[in-house]
N, C-alpha and C positions, 0 to 999 in steps of 0.2 A: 466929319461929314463924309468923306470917299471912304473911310472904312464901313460907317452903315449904309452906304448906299451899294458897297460892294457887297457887303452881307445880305443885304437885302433883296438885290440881283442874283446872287447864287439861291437862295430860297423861292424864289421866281421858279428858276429853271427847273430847281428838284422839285417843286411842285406841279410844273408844267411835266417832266419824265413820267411822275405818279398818273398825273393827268390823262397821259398819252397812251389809246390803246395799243394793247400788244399782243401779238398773234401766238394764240395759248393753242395746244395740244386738245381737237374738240372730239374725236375719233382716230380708233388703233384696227385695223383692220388684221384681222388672223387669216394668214397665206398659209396653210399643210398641204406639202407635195411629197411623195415618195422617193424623190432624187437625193442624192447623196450632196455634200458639200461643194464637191466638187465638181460636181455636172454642172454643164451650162443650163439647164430650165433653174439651178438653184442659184446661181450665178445671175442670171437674169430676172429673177423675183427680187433680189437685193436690190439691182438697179432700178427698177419698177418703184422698190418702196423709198427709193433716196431720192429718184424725178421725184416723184408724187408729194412726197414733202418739201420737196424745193420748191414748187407748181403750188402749193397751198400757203405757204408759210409757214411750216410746220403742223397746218392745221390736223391736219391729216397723215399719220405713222401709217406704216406696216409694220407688223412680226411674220415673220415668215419661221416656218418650222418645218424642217428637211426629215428625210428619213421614217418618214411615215409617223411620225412623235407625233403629230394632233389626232393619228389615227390613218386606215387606209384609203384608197382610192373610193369603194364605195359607199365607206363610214363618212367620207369627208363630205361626199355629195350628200350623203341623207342630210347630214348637218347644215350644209348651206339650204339646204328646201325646209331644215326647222328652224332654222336663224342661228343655229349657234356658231356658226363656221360661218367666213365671210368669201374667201377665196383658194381655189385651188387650181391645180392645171391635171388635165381631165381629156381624153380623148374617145378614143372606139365603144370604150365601157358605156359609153348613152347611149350607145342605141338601145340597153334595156329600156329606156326611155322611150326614145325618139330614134326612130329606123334611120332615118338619114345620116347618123353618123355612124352607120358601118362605112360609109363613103369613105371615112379617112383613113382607111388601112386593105385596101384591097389589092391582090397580088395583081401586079402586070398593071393595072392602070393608067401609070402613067412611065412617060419614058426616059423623061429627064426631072430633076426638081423644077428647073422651068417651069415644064408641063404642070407640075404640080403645085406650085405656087400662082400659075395662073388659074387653074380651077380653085383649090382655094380662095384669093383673091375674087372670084368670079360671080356671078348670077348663082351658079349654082349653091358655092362655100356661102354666099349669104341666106340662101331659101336652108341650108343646113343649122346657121347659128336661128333664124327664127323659129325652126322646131325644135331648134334647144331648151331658145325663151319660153316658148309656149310650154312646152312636155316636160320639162324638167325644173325650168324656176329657176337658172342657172343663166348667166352673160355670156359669151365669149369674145373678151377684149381683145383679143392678140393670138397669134399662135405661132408657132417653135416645130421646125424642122425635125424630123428623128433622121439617123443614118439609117441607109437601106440597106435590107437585109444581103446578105450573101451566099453563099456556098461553100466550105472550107471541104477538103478532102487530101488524098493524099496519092491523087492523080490527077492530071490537068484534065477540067470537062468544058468543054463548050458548046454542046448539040445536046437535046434531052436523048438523044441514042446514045450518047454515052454514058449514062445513070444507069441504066440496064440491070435492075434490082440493087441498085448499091442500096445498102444499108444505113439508113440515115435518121436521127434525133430530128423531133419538131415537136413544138409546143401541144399544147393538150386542144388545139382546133382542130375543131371537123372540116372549113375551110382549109387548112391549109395539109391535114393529111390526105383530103382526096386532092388536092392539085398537085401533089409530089407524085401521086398515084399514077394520076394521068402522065403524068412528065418522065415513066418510066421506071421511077426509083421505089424501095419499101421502107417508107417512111412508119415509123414507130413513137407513138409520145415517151414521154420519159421526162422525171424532174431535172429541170438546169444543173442542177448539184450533182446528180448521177452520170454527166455528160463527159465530165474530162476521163473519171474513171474508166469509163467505158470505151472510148476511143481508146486509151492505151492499152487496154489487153483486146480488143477487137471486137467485142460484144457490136459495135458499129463504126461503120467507116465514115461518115461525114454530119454534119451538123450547119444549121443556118443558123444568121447572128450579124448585129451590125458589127461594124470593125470595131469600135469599141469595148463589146462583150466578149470579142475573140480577142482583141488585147488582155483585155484586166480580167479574165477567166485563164491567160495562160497555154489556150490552143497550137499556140504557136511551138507549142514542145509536143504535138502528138498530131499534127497534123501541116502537112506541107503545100498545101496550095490555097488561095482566096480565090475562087472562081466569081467573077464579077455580075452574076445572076440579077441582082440590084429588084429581085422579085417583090421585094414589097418596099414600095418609097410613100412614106405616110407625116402626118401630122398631128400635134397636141394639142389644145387649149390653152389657156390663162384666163382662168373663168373668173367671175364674180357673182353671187348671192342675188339674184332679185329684192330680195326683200333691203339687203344692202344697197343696191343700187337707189331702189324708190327712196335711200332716207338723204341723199347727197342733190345740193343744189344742182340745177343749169352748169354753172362754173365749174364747181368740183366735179360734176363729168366729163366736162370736157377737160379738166385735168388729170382720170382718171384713163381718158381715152389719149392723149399725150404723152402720156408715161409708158402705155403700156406698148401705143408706138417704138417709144424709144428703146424700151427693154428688148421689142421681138426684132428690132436693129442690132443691137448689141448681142443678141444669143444668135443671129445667125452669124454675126463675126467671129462670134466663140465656136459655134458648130463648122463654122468651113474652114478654121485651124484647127479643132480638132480633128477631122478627118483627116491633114494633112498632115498630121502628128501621127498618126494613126497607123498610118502606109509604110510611112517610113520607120516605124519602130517595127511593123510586122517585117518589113523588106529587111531590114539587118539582124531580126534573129531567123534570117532564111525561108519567109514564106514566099514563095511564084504567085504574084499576081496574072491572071486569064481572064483574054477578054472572051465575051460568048457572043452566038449568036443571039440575041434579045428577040428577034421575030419571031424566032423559031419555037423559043420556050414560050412566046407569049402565047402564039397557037397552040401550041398544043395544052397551055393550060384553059384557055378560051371557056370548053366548055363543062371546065369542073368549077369555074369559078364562077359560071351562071348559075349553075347549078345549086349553089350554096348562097346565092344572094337573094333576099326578099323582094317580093315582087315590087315595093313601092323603088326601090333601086335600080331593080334589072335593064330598065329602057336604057339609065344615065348610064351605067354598067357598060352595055350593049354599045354604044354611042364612042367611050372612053376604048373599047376596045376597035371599034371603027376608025379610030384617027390613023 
């Protein structure tokens, strides 16, 4: 009798285990960013997709796919506005979109990240993400610090009198070649890849770049000073699909919106030790850090950088440059 009754009871329980629902894998959301492994925005989409399945019960994966493998920056947004692509992280590029997000990359704006995590965070960072929603069909859950730009050369500068025609690399914007202009120097585009070459036989003498790019680009062998110019302090996205968002309950948004809390936690931990990783590996293979005058060069780029911003910006522009 205790043995069938024992048998009996263990067929109970396996029958009650069968019974008992269990939280299956009901959605795999596709994350493609352009960052490499090793970046902190890729480092923090890992942690994004580990909360968010902790937060569901595994309901809900992410695949995240670095290095542009789902595709580029503006292949990945068509994707998310035709449903095949669920999330990416995505910044200044919508303003083809939506004009308000040239906001998040403009020279001189703001003066500390403070300042720029309060605008972000602010009235205004939110009327930004609505004409995201609106214009593009895209979320913005969270956003990720970039390091600000700098000035490398191979003389200490700290006044825009001291630029005095230097010769200097900058991205292929009309922004930011007429603000170099104003600021005294002769700024020239020119591809990233052509940059180190070129400082080493003198074709030009300085180049902008977060610390990062002047690390793992190698500047540090052809160029002797980080002038702390800090001229453009900007931010990213960590978007999501609208059309993904409308298929996820009440719960799993606000699981979606927890997670992503948590990740833009976690990558600013990673971004304010990487920059201190940063200094210090430029500082020992000999670069002089310079601090500048910041008022100075913000004046005098003032009003090339009006110049160059759309009229639905220019007041908040205007306003940004008031403080």
């Amino acid at each position: 009798m205790t043995f069938g009754f024992r048998m009996t009871a263990i067929a109970a329980a396996v029958a009650a285990m069968v019974a008992a629902p269990v939280a299956a894998q009901e959605m795999t959301l596709k994350l493609g960013h352009l960052a490499n492994e090793d970046n902190s925005w890729h480092k923090a989409s890992v942690k994004f997709g580990e909360e968010l399945s902790a937060l569901t019960d595994g309901r809900i994966a992410v695949e995240v796919f670095p290095n542009e493998s789902l595709g580029k920056e503006i292949d990945l947004i068509n994707g998310m506005q035709l449903g095949t692509v669920d999330m990416t992280i995505t910044g200044e590029s919508l303003q083809n979109w939506a004009p308000m997000a040239a906001l998040l990359a403009v020279p001189y704006a703001f003066q500390t990240i403070e300042d720029m995590d309060a605008f972000a965070a602010g009235p205004v960072g939110d009327d930004i993400k609505a004409q995201i929603v609106d214009k593009v069909q895209i979320r913005p859950i969270a956003y990720f610090a970039r390091g600000a730009r700098d000035l490398t050369s191979n003389r200490p500068i700290t006044t825009p009198a001291d630029l005095d025609g230097l010769k200097m690399r900058v991205p292929n914007v009309p922004l930011f070649v007429d603000v170099w202009k104003a600021l005294g120097a002769n700024p020239g585009p020119m591809a990233f890849s052509e940059v180190f070459t070129s400082l080493q036989n003198g074709t030009i003498e300085a180049q902008e770049n977060p610390l990062a790019l002047i690390r793992s680009a190698s500047f540090y062998e052809v160029q002797s000073h980080v002038n702390l110019t800090d001229h453009v302090r900007s931010w990213i996205y960590l978007t999501i699909a609208e059309s993904t968002w409308a298929k996820l309950s009440d719960a799993d948004k606000d699981a979606v919106m927890e997670a992503a809390k948590r990740a833009q936690a976690y990558e600013r931990e990673l971004f304010e030790k990487s920059l201190a990783d940063d200094r210090a590996f430029l500082e020992s293979q000999g670069m002089t850090f310079v601090d500048v005058d910041a008022a100075a060069f913000q004046a005098a780029a003032k009003d090339a950088v009006l110049a160059n911003v759309n009229d639905e910006i220019k007041p908040i522009v205007e306003e940004l440059f008031a403080q």
